[in-house]
C-alpha positions as CSV (number, residue, x, y, z in Angstrom):
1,X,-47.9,-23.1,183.1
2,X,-45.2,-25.4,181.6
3,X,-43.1,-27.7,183.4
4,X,-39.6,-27.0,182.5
5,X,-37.3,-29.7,183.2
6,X,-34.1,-28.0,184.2
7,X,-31.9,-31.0,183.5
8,X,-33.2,-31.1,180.0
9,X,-32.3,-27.0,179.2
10,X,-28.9,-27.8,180.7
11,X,-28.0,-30.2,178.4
12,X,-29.7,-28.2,175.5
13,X,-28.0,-25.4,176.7
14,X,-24.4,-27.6,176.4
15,X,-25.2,-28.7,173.2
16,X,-25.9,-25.7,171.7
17,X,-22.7,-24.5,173.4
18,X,-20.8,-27.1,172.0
19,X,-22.2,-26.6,168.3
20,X,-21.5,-22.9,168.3
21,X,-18.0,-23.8,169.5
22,X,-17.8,-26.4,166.4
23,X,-19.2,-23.6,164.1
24,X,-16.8,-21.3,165.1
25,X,-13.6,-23.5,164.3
26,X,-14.7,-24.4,161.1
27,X,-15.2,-20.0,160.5
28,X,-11.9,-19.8,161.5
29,X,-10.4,-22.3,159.2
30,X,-12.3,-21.2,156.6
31,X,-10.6,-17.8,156.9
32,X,-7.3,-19.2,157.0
33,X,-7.9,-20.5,154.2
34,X,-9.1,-17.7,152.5
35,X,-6.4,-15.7,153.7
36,X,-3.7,-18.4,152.2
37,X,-5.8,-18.3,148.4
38,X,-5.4,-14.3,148.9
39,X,-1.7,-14.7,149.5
40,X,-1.3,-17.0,146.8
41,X,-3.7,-14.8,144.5
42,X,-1.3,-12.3,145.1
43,X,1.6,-13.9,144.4
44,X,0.5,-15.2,141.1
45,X,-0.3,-11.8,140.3
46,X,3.3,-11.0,140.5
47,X,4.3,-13.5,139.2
48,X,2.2,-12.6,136.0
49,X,3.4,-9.3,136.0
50,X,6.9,-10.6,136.1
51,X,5.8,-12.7,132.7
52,X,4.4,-9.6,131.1
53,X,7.8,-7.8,131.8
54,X,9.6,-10.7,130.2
55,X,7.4,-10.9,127.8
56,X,7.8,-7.5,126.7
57,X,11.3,-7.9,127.0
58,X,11.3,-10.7,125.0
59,X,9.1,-8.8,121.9
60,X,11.7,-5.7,121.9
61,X,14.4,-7.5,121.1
62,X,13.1,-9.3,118.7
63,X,12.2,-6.5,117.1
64,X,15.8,-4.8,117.3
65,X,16.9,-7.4,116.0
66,X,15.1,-7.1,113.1
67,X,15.3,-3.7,112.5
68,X,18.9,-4.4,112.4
69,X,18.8,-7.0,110.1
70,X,16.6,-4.5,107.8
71,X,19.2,-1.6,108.4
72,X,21.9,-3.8,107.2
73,X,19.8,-5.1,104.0
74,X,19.2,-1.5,103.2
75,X,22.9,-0.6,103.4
76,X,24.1,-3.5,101.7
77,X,21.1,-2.7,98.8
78,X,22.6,1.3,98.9
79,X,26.4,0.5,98.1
């Protein structure tokens, strides 16, 4: 039979204790963290959107711009 010294699983015992206590605060920041990169993922997705709409914007009137400029040339070329 083994000789178990009591004193000696106590303290194993604490220190496992306190390592799974350590582990679980680091999980726990680390899942802030993920959740702040999530919130910030989605934000720049937004604010991507927000560029495509501007974007967008910005190609439709250029282009109605120019086909103005090419309905005046072809009134000026028909009088």
């Amino acid at each position: 039979m083994e000789n178990f010294n009591y004193e000696e699983i106590k303290e194993n015992l604490k220190n496992e204790e306190q390592e799974r206590k350590e582990a679980e605060k680091k999980n726990s920041k680390a899942l802030k963290q993920i959740s702040k990169i999530e919130k910030i993922q989605a934000q720049l997705k937004k604010e991507q959107e927000k560029l495509k709409e501007i974007i967008q914007a910005d190609e439709n009137t250029k282009t109605a711009k120019k086909d103005k400029k090419n309905d005046n040339n072809e009134i000026n070329t028909n009088e």
